[in-house]
ROSE-4610 file (N, C-alpha, C; in Angstrom, 1 decimal, always signed):
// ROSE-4610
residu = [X/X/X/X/X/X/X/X/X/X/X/X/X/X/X/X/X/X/X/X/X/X/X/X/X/X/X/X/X/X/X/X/X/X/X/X/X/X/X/X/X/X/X/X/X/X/X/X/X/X/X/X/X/X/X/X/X/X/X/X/X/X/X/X/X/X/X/X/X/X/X/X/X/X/X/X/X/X/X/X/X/X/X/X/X/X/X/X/X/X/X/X/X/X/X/X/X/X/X/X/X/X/X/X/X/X/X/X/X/X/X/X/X/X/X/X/X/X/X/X/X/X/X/X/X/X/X/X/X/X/X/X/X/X/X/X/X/X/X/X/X/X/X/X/X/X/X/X/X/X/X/X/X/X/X/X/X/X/X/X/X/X/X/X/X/X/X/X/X/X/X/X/X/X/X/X/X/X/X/X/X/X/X/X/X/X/X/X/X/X/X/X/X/X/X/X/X/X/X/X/X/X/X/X/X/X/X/X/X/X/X/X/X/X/X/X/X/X/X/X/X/X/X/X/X/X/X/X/X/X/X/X/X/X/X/X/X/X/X/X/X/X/X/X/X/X/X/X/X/X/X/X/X/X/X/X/X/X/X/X/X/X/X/X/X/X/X/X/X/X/X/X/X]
num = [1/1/1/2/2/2/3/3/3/4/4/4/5/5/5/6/6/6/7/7/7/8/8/8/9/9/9/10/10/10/11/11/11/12/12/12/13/13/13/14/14/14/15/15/15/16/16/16/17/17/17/18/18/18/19/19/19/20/20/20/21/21/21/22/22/22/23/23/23/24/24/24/25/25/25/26/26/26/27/27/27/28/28/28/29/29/29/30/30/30/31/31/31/32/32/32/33/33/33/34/34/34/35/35/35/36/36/36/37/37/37/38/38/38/39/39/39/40/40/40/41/41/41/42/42/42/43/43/43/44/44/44/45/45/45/46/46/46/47/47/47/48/48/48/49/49/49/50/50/50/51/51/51/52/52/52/53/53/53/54/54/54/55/55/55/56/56/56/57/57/57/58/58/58/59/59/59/60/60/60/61/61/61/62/62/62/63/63/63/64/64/64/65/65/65/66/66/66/67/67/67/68/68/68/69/69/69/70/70/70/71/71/71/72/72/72/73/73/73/74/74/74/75/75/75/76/76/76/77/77/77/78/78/78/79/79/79/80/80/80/81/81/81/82/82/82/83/83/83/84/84/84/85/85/85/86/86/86/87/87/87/88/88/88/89/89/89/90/90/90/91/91/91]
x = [+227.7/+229.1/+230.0/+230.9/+231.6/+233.1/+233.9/+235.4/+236.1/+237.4/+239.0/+239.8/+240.5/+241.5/+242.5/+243.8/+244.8/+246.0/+246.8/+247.3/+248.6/+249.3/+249.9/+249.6/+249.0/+248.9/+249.8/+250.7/+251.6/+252.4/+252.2/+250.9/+249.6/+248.3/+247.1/+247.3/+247.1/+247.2/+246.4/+246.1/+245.0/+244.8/+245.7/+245.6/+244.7/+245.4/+244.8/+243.2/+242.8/+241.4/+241.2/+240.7/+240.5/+240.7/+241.3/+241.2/+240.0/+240.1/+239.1/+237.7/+237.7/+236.2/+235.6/+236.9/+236.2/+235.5/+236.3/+235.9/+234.8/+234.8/+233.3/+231.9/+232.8/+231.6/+231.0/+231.6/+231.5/+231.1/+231.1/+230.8/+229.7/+229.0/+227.9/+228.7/+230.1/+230.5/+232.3/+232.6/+234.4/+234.8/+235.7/+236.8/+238.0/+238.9/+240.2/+240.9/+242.1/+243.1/+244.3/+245.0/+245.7/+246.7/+248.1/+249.2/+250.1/+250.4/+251.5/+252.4/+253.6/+254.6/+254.6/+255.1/+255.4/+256.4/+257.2/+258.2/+258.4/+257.3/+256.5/+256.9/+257.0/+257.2/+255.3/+254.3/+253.1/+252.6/+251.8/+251.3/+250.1/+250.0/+249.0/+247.8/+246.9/+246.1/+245.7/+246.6/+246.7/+246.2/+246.9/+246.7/+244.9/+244.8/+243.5/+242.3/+242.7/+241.7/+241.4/+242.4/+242.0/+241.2/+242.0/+240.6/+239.8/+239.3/+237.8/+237.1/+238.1/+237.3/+237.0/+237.9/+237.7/+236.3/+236.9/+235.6/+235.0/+234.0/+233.0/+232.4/+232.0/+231.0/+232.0/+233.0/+234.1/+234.6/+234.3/+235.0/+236.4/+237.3/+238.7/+239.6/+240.2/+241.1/+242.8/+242.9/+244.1/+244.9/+245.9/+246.5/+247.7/+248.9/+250.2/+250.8/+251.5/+252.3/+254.0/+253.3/+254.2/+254.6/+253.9/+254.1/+255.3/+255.9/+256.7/+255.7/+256.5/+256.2/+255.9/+254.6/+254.4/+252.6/+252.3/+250.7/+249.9/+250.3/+249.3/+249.7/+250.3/+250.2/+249.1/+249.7/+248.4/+247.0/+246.9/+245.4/+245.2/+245.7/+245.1/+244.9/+245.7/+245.5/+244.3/+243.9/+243.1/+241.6/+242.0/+240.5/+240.4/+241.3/+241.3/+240.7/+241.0/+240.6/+239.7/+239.0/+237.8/+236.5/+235.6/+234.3/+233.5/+233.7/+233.6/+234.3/+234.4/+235.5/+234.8/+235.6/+235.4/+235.5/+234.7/+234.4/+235.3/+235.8/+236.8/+237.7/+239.1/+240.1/+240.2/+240.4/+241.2/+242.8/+243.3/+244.6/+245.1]
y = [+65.2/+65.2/+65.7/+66.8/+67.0/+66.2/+65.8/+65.4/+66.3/+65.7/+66.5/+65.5/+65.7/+65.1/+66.1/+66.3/+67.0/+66.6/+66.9/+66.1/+67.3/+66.2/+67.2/+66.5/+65.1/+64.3/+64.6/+64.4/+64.7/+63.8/+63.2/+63.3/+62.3/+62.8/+62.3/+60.7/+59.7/+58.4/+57.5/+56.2/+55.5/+55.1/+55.0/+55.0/+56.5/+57.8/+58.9/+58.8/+58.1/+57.5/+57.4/+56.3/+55.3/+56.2/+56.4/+57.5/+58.3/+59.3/+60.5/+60.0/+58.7/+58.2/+57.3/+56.4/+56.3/+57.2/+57.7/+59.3/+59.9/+59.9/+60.9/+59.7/+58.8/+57.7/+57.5/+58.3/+58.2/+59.6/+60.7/+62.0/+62.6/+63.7/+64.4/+65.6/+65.2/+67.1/+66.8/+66.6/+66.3/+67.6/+67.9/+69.0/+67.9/+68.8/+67.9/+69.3/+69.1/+70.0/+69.6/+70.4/+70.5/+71.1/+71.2/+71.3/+71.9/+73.1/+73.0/+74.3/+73.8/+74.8/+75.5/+76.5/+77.1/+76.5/+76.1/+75.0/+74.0/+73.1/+72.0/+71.7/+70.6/+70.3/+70.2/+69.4/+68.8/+70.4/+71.3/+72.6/+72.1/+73.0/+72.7/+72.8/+73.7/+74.0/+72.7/+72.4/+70.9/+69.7/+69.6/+68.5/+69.2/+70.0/+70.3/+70.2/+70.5/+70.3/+68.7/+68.0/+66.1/+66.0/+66.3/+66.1/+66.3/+67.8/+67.9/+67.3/+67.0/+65.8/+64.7/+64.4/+62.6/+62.5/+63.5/+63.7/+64.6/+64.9/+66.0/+66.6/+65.2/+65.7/+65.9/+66.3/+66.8/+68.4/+69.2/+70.7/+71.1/+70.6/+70.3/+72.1/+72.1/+73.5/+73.8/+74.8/+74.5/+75.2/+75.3/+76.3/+76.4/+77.3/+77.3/+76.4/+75.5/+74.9/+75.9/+76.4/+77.6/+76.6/+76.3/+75.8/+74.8/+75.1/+73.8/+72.0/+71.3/+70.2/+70.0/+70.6/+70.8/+70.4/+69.6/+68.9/+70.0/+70.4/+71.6/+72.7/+73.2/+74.4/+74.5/+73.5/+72.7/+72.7/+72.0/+72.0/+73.1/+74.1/+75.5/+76.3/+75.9/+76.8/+76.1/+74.9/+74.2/+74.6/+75.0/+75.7/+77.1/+77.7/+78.7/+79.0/+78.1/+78.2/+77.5/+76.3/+75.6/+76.5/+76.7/+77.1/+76.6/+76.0/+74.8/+74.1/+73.8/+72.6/+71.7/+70.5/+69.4/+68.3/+67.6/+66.5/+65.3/+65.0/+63.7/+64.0/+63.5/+63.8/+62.3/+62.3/+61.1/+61.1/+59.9/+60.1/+58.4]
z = [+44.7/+45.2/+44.1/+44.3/+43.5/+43.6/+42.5/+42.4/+42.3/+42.2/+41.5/+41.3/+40.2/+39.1/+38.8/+39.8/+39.2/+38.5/+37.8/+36.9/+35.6/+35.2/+34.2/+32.9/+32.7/+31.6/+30.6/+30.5/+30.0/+29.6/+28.3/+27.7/+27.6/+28.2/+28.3/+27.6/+28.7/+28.2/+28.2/+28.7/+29.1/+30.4/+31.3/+32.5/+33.0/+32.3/+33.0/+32.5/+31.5/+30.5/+31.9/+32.5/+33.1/+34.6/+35.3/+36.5/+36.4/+34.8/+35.2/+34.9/+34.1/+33.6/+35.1/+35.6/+36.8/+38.2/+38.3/+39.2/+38.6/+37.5/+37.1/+37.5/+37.3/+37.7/+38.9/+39.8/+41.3/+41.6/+40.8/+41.5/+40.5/+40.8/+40.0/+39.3/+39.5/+38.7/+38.9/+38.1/+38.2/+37.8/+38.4/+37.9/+37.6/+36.8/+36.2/+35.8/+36.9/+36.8/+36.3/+35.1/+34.2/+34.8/+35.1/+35.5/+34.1/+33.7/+32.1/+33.1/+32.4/+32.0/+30.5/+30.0/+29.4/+28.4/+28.6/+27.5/+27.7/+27.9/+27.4/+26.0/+25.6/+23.8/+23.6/+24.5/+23.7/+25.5/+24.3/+25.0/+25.9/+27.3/+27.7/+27.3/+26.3/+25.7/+24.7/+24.1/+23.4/+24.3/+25.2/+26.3/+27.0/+27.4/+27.8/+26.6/+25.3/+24.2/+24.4/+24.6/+24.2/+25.5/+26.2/+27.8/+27.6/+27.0/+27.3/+25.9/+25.0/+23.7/+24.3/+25.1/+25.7/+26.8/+27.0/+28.5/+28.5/+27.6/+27.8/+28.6/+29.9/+31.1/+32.4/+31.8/+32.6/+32.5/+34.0/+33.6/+33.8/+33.0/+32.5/+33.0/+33.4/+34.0/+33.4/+32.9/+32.7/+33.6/+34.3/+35.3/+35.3/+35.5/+35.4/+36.4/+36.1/+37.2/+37.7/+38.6/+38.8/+40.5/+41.4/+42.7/+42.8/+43.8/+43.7/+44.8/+44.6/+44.9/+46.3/+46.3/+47.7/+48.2/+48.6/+48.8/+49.2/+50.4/+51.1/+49.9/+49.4/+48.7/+47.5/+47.0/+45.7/+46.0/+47.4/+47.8/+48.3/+48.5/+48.7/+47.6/+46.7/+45.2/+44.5/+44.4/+44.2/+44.5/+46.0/+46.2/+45.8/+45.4/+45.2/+43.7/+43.1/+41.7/+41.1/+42.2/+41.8/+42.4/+41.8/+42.0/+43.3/+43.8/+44.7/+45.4/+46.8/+47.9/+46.7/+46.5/+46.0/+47.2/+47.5/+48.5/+48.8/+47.1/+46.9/+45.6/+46.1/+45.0/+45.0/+43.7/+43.2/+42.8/+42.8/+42.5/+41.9]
């Protein structure tokens, strides 16, 4: 079963700990999508380096948050840029 974990962690805390380590717990293959703007103070690159230090057996994404605030749009871009439909999002 694959997951998804999208998110802007911004910046990556323990609660978000705790979300993506539980979900991986529950799935054979997590994605974890990273959300950054461009003038950001803490970079997304930065924020996506600690993810994938914290969570190794996690394939960590970084992607432009260009979309506006919109559910269906996200989940279409989501599949568009995951390798894979993912079965179960967490949130």
């Amino acid at each position: 079963m694959t997951g998804l974990v999208i998110g802007k962690f911004y910046p990556p805390h323990g609660g978000h700990k705790h979300l993506i380590s539980t979900a991986r717990s529950q799935v054979d293959r997590l994605f974890v999508v990273l959300c950054a703007k461009p003038n950001q103070l803490l970079s997304g690159d930065r924020r996506a380096s600690w993810l994938r230090e914290t969570h190794p057996d996690c394939e960590v994404l970084l992607v432009d948050d260009t979309l506006p605030d919109d559910s269906q749009l996200w989940a279409d871009f989501c599949l568009q840029v995951l390798p894979v439909r993912p079965d179960v999002v967490f949130s």
